[in-house]
PAKOL-315226 format. One record per residue: residue in one letter; residue number from 1; y, x negated, z of N, C-alpha, C in turn. Coordinates in pm, 1 decimal. Atoms other than C-alpha are relative to their C-alpha. Example, Ala and Ser with C-alpha at 12.3 -4.5 7.8 and 13.67 -1.06 7.14 Angstrom:
! PAKOL-315226
r/k/nyy/nxx/nzz/cayy/caxx/cazz/cyy/cxx/czz
A/1/-119.0/-89.0/0.0/-450.0/-1230.0/780.0/120.0/-90.0/0.0
S/2/-119.0/82.0/-6.0/-106.0/-1367.0/714.0/109.0/77.0/73.0
! end
This chain:
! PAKOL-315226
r/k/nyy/nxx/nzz/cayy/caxx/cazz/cyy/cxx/czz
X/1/28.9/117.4/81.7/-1651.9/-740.1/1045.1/10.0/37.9/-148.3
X/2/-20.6/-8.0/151.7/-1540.3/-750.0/660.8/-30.5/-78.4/-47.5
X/3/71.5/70.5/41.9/-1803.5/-921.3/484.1/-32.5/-1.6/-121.5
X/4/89.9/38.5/109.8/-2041.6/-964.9/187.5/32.9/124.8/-81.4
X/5/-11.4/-64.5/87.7/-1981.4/-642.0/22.4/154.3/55.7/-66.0
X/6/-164.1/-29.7/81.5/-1582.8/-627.5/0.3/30.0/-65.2/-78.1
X/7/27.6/66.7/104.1/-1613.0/-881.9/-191.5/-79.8/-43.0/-127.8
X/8/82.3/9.4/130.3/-1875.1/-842.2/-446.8/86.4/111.5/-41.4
X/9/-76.4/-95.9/64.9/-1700.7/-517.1/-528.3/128.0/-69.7/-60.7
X/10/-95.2/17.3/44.4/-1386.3/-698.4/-583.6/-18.4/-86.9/-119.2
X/11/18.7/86.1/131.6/-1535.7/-967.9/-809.0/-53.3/57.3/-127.9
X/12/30.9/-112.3/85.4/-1722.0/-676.9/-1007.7/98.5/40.0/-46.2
X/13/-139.8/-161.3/64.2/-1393.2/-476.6/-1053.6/99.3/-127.7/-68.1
X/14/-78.5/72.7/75.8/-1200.3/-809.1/-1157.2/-55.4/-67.2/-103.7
X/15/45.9/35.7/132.7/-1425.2/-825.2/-1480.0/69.2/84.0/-119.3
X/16/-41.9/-152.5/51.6/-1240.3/-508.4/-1560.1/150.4/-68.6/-70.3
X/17/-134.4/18.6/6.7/-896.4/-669.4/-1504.2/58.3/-58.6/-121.8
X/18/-60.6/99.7/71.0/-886.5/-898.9/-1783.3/8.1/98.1/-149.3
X/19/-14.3/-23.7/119.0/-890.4/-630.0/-2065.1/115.2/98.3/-0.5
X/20/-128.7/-88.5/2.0/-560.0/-457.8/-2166.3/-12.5/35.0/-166.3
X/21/-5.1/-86.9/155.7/-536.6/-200.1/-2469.0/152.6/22.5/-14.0
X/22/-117.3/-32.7/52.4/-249.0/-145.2/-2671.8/44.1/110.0/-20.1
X/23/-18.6/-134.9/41.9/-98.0/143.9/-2858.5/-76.5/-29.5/-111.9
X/24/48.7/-34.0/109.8/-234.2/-3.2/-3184.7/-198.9/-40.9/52.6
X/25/74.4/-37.7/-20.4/-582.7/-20.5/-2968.2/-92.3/-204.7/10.1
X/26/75.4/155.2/-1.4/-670.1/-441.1/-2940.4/40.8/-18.2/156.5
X/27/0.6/93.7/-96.4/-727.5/-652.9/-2718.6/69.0/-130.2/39.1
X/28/-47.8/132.1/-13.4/-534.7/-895.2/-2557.1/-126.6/-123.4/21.0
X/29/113.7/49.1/-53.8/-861.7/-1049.8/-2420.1/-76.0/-31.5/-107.2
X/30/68.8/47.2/118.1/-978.7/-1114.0/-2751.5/13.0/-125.5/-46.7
X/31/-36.2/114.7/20.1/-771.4/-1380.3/-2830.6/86.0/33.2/-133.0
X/32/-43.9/-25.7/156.7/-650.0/-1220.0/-3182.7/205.3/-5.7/3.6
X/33/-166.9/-15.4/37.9/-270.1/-1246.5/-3287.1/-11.4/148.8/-24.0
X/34/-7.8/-186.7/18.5/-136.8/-869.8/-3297.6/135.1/9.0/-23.8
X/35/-151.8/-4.6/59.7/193.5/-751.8/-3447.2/-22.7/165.0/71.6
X/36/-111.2/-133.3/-48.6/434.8/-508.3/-3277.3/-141.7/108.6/147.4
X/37/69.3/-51.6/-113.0/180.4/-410.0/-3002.1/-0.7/141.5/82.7
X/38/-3.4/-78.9/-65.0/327.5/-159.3/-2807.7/26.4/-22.5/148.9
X/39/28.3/-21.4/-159.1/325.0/-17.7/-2443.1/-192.6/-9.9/-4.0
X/40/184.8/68.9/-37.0/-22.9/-200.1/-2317.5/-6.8/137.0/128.7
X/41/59.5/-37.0/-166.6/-275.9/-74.1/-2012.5/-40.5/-100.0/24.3
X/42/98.1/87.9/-73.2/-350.9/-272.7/-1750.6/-50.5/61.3/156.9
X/43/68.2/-29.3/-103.8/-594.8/-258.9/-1501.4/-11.3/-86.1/107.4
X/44/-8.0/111.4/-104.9/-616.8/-416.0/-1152.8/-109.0/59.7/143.6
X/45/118.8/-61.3/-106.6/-922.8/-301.3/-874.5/-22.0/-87.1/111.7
X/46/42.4/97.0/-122.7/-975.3/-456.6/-520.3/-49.6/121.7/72.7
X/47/63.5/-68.1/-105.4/-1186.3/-305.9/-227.5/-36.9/-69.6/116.0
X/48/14.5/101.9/-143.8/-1219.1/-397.3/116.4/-87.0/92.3/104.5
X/49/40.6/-142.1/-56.8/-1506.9/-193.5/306.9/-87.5/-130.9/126.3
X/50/70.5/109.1/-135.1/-1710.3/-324.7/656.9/-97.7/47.8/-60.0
X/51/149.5/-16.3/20.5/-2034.3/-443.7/644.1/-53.9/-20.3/136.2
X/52/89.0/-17.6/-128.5/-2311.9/-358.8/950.2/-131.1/-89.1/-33.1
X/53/130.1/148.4/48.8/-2530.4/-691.2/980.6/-171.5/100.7/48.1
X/54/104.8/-40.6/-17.0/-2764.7/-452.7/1182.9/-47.0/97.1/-55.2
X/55/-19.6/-121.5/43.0/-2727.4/-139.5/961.7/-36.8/-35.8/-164.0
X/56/24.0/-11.1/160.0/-2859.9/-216.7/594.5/-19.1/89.1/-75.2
X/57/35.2/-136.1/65.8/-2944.3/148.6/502.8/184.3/4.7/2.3
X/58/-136.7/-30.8/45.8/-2553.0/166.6/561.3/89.2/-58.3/-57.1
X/59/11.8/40.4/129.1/-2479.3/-73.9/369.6/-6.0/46.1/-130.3
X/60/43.4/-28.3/117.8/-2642.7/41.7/94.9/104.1/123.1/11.9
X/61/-83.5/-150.6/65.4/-2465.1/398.1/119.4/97.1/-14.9/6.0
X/62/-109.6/44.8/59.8/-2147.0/219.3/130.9/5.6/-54.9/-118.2
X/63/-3.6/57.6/126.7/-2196.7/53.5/-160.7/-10.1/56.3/-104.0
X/64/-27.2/-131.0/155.8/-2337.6/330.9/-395.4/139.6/37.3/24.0
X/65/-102.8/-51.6/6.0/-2017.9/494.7/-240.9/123.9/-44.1/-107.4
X/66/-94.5/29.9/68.6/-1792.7/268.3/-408.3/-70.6/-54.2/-141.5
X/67/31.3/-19.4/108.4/-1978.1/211.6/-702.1/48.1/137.9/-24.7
X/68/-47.9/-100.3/50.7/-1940.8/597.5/-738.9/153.8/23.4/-48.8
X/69/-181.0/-15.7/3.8/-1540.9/597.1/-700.3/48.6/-130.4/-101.7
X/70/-19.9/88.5/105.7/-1547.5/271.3/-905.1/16.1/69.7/-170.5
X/71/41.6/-92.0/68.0/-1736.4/468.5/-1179.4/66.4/69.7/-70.0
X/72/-105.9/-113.3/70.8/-1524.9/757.2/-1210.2/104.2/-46.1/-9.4
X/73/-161.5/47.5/1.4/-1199.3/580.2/-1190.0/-42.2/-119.6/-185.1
X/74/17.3/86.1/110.9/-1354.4/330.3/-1476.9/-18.1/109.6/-147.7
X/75/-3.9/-115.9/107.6/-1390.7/670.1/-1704.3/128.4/33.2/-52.9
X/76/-168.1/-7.6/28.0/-1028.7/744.8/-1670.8/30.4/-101.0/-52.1
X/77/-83.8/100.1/28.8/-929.8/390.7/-1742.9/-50.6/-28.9/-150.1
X/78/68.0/29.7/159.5/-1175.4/330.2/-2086.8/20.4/176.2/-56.0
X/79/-48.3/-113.6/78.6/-1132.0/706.6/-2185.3/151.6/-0.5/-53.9
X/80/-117.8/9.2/61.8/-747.2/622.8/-2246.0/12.4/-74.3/-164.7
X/81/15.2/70.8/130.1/-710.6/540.1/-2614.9/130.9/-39.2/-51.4
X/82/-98.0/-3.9/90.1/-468.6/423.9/-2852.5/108.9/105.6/10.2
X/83/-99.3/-88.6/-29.5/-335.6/712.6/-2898.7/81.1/105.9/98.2
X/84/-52.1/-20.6/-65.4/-294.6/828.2/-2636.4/156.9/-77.7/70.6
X/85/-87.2/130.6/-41.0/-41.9/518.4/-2555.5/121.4/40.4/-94.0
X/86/-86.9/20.5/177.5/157.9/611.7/-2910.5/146.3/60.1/83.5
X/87/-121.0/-116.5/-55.4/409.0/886.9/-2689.9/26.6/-112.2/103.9
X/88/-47.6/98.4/-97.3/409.1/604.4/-2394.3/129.4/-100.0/3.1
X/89/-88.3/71.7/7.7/772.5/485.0/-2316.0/-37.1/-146.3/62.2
X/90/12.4/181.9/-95.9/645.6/139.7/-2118.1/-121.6/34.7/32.5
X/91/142.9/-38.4/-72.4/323.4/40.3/-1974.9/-74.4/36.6/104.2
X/92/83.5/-128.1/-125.5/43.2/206.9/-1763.1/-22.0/-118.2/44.3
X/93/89.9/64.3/-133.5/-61.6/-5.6/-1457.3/-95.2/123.6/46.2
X/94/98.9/-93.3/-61.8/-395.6/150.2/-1376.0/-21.4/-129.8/116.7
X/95/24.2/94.8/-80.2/-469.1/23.3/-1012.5/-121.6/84.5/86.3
X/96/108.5/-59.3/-110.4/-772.2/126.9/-764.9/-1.2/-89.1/103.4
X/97/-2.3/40.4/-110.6/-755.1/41.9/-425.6/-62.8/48.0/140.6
X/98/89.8/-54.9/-72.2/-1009.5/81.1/-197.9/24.8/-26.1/134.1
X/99/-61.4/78.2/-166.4/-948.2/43.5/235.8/-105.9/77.3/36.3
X/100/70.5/-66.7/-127.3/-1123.8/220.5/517.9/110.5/5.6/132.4
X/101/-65.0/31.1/-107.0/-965.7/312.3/835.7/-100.9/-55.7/94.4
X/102/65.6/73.8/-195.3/-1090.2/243.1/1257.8/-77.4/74.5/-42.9
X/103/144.4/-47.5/-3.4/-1433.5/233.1/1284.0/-78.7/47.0/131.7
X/104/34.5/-57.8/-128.4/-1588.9/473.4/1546.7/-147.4/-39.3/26.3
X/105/171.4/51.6/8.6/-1921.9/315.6/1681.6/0.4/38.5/145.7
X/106/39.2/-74.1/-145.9/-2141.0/449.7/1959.9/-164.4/-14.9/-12.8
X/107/175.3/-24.3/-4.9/-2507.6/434.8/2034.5/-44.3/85.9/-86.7
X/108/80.4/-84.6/96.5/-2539.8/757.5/1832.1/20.6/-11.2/-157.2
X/109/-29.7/52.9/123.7/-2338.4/689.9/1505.6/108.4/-108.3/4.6
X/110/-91.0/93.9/41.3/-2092.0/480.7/1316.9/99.3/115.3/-120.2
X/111/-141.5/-80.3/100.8/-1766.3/640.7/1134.2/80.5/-60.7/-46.8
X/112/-123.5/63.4/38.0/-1498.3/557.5/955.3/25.3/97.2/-158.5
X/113/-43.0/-130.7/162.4/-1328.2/713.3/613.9/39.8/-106.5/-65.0
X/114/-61.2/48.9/48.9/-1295.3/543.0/313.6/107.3/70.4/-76.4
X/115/-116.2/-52.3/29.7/-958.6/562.6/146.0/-6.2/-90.6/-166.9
X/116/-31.2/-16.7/151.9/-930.5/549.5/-270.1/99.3/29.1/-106.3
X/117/-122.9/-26.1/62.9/-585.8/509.6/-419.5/-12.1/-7.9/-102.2
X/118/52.7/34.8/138.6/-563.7/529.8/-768.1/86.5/31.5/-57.7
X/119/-105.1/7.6/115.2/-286.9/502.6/-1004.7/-33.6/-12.4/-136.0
X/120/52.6/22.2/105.7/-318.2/565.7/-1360.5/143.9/11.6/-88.4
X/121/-146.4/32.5/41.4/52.2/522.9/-1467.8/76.2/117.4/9.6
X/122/-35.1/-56.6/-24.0/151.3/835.0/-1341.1/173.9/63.1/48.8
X/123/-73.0/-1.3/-89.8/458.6/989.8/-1170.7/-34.7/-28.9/201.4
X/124/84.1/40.1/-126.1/255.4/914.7/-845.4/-122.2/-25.6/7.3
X/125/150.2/69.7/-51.4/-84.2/772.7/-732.9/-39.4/161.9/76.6
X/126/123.8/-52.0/-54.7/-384.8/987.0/-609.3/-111.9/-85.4/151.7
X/127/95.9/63.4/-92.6/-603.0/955.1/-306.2/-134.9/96.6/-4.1
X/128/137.5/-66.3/7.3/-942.7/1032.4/-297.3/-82.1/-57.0/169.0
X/129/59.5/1.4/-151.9/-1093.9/1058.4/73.1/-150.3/-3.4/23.9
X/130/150.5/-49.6/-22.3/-1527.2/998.4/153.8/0.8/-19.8/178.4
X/131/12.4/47.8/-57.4/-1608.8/1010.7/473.6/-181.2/-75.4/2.2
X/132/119.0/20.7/-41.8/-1869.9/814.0/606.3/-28.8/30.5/180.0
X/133/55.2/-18.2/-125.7/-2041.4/941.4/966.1/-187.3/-23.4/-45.6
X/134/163.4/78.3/18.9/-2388.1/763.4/976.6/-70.4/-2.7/125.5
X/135/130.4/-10.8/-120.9/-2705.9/859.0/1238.9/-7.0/-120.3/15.1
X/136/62.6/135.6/-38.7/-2807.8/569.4/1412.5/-115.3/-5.6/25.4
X/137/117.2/-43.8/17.2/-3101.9/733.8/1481.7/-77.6/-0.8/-147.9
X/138/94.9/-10.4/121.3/-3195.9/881.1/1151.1/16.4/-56.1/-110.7
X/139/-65.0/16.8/71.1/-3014.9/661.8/940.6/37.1/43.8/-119.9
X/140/-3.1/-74.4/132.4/-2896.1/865.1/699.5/182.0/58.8/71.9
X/141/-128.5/-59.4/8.4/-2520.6/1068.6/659.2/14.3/153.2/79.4
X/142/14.2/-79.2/-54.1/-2433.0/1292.3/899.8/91.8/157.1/-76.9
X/143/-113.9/-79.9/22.1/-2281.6/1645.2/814.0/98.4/42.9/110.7
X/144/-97.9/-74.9/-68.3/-2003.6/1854.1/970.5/-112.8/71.1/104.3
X/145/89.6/-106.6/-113.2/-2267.6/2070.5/1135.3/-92.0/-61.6/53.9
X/146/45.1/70.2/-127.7/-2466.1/1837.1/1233.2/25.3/-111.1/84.9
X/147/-119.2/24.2/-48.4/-2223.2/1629.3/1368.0/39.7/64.1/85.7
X/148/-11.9/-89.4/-90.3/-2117.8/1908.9/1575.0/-65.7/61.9/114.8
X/149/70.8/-109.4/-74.7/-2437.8/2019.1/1736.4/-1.1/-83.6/143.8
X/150/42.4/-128.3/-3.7/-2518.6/2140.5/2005.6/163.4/123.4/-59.5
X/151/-109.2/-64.8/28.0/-2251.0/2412.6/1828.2/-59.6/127.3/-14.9
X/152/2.9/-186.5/-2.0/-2255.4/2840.9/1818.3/-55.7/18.9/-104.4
X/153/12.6/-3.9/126.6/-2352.8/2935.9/1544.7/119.0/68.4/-68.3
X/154/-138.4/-44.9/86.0/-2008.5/3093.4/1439.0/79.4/-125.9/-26.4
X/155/-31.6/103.0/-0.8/-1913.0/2754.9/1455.5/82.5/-19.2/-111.9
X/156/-74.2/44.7/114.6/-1760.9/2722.5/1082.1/110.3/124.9/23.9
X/157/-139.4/-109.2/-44.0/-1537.2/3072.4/1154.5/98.2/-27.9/77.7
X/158/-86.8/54.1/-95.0/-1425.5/2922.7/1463.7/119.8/-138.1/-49.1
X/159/-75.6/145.6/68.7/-1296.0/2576.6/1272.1/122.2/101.3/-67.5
X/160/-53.0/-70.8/77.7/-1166.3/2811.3/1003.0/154.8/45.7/34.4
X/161/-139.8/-53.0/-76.3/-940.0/2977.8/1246.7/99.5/-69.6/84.2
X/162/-78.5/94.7/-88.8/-817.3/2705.5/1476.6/26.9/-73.8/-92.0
X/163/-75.3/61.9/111.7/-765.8/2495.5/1219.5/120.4/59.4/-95.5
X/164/-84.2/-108.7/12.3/-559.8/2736.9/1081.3/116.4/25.7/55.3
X/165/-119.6/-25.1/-163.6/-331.8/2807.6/1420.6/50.4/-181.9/-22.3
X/166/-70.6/133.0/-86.1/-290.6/2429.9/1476.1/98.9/-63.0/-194.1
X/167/-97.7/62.1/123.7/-170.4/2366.2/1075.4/152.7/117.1/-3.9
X/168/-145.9/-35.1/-29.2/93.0/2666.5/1085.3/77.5/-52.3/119.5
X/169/-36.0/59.7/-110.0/157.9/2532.4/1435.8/94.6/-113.9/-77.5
X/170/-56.8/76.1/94.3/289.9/2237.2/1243.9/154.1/29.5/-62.6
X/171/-90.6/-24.1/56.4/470.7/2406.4/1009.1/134.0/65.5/88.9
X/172/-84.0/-79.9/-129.3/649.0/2584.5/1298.9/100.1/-115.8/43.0
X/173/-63.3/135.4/-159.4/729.5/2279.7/1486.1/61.0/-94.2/-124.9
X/174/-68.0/70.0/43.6/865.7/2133.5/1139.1/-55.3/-127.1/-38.8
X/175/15.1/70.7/-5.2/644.5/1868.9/1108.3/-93.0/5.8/-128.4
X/176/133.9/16.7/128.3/421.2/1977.3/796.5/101.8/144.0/-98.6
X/177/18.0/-76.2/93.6/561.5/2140.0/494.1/-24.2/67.8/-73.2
X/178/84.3/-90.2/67.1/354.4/2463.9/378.2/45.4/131.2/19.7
X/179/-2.4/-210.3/-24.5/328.3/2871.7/399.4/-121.0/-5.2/44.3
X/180/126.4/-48.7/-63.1/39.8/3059.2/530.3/-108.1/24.0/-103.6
X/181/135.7/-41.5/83.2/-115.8/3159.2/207.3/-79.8/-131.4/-54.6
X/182/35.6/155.1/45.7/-150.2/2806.0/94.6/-95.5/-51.6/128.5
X/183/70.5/43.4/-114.6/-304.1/2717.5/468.9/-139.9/73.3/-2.7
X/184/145.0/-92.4/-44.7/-535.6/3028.2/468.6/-89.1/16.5/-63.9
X/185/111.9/29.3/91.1/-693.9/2943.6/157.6/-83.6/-149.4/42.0
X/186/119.8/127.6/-1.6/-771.5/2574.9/217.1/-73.3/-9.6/139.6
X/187/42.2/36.6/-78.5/-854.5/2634.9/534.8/-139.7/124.1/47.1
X/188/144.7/-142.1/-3.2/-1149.1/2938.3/434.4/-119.7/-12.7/55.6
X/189/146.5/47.8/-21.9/-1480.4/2904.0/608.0/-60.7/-21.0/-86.4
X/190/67.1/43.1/57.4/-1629.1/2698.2/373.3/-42.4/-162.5/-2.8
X/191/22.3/145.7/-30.9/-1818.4/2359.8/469.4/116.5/-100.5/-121.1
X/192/-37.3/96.4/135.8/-1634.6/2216.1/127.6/173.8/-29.2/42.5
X/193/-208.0/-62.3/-84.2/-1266.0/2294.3/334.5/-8.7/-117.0/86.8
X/194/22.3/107.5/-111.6/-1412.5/2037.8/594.1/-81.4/-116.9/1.3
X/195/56.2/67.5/35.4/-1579.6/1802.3/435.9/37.9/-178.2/10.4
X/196/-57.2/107.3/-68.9/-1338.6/1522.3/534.4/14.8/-46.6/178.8
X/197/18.5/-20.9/-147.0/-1411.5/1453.3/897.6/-42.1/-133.9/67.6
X/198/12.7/108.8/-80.6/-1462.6/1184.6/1215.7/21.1/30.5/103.5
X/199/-3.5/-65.2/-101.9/-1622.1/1225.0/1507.0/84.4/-128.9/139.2
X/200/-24.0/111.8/-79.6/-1368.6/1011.9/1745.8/-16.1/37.0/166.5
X/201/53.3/-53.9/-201.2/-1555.5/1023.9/2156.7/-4.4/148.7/-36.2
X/202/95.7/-128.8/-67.1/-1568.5/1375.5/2260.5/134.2/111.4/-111.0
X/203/-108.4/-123.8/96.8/-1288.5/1529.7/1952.1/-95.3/-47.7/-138.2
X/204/39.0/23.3/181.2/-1375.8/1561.7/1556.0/162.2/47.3/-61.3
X/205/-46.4/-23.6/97.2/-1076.4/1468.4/1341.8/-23.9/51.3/-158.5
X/206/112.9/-26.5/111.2/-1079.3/1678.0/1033.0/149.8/-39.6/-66.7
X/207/-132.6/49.1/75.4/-816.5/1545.1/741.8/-17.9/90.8/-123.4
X/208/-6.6/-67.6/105.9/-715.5/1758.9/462.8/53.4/-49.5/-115.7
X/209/-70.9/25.1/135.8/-680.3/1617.9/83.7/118.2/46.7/-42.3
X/210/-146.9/-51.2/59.8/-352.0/1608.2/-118.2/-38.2/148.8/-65.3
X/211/4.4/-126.0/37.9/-281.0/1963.6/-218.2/-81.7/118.6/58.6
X/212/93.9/-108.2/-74.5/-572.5/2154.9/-14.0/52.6/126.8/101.0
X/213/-80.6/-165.0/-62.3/-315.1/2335.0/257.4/149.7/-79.0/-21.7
X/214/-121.4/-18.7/-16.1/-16.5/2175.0/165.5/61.1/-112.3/-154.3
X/215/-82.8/48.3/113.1/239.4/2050.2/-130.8/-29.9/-215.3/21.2
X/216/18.2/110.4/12.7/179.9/1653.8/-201.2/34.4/-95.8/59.8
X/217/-79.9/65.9/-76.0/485.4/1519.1/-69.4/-31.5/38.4/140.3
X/218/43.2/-36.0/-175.0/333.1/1644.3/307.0/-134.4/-94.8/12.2
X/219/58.1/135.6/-39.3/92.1/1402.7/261.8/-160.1/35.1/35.7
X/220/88.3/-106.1/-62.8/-261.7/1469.3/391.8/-46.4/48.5/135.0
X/221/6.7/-37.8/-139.6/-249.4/1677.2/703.3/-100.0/-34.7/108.4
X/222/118.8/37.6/-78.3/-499.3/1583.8/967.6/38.1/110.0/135.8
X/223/-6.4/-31.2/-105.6/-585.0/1769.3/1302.3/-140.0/-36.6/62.8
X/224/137.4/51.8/-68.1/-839.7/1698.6/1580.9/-7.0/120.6/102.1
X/225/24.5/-100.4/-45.3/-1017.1/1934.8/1796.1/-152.1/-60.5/66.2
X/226/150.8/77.1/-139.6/-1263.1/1859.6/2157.8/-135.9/58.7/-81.7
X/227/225.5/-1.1/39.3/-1648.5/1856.0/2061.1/-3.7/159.1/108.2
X/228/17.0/-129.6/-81.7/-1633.3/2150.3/2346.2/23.6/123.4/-74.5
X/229/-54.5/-106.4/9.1/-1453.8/2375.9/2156.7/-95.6/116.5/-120.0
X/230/75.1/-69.6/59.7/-1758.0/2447.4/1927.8/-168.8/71.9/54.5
X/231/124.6/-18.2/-71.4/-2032.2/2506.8/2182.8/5.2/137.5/37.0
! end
């Protein structure tokens, strides 16, 4: 159900839309006559996230969520100045675009990942990945490890390494673009390596950010791996 809060976000973020800066630093939104203007910015923000009628604590931590990614993306867009614009052959479209993928629901939690595109007039757009995995029990955000349990306690070594095998695997088979040293760094035992994750039935997809084990144009790699394989 896509309700009450994809839409306050969007009407929030289209207060944003209506102001465009120049090179010599006005406002169209002012109303003022302006000579020789320049390459403008403009801005454009929509978000589309589910809301849980029975779940209001998750709610809420969807919502700070995209306030947060709002936030920082609204720093980039008012930190651009004038001059910065002066070297600008044509204008910046800044855009933020917020989605979610399939939502995993179960007696114990609720999952899903939001997804954060963000263009700031670049040679390409940015994605920025949160997941959300939410207790149903304790309502609150689950981690990787606990998420996982009952799990070994070598449990993060074990990820480390299979994760590892199944991304050169990949590259083997032609289907992912990288080397090993690039893989064997992002993929170091360190919770912060796996921090993108979804537990779907009895596997945990884990997805890896642009650049983490592999060059941009590869996109961001994902692999999944049985709930068994950490016990």
């Amino acid at each position: 159900m896509k309700k009450i809060y994809a839409k306050t976000i969007i009407v929030l973020s289209l207060l944003l839309c209506t102001s465009v800066l120049t090179a010599k630093g006005v406002s169209e939104a002012s109303g003022k006559k302006v000579e020789d203007r320049g390459p403008s910015i403009s801005y454009t923000s929509t978000a589309e996230v589910p809301f849980f009628e029975e779940e209001p604590k998750l709610n809420a931590i969807v919502l700070e969520t995209l306030r947060n990614i709002q936030s920082g993306f609204d720093g980039i867009y008012t930190a651009t100045t004038a001059e910065d614009m002066v070297g600008s052959p044509a204008a910046r479209a800044f855009g933020l675009i917020i989605n979610y993928d399939k939502v995993e629901k179960s007696d114990k939690y609720i999952g899903f990942i939001i997804t954060a595109d963000k263009y700031t007039g670049g040679a390409h757009g940015n994605t920025e990945l949160v997941s959300i995995n939410y207790d149903v029990k304790t309502k609150k955000i689950m981690s990787l490890q606990e998420a996982l349990k009952p799990a070994s306690a070598d449990w993060l070594n074990k990820l480390s390494e299979e994760a590892g095998k199944l991304l050169l695997k990949k590259v083997k088979s032609g289907t992912l673009i990288s080397d090993e040293e690039w893989i064997k760094k992002g993929t170091a035992p360190a919770a912060e390596n796996f921090k993108v994750f979804k537990i779907e039935r009895d596997n945990v997809k884990i997805i890896f950010p642009q650049y983490q084990v592999a060059p941009y144009s590869s996109g961001m790699p994902e692999i999944t791996i049985p709930l068994s394989f950490f016990k």
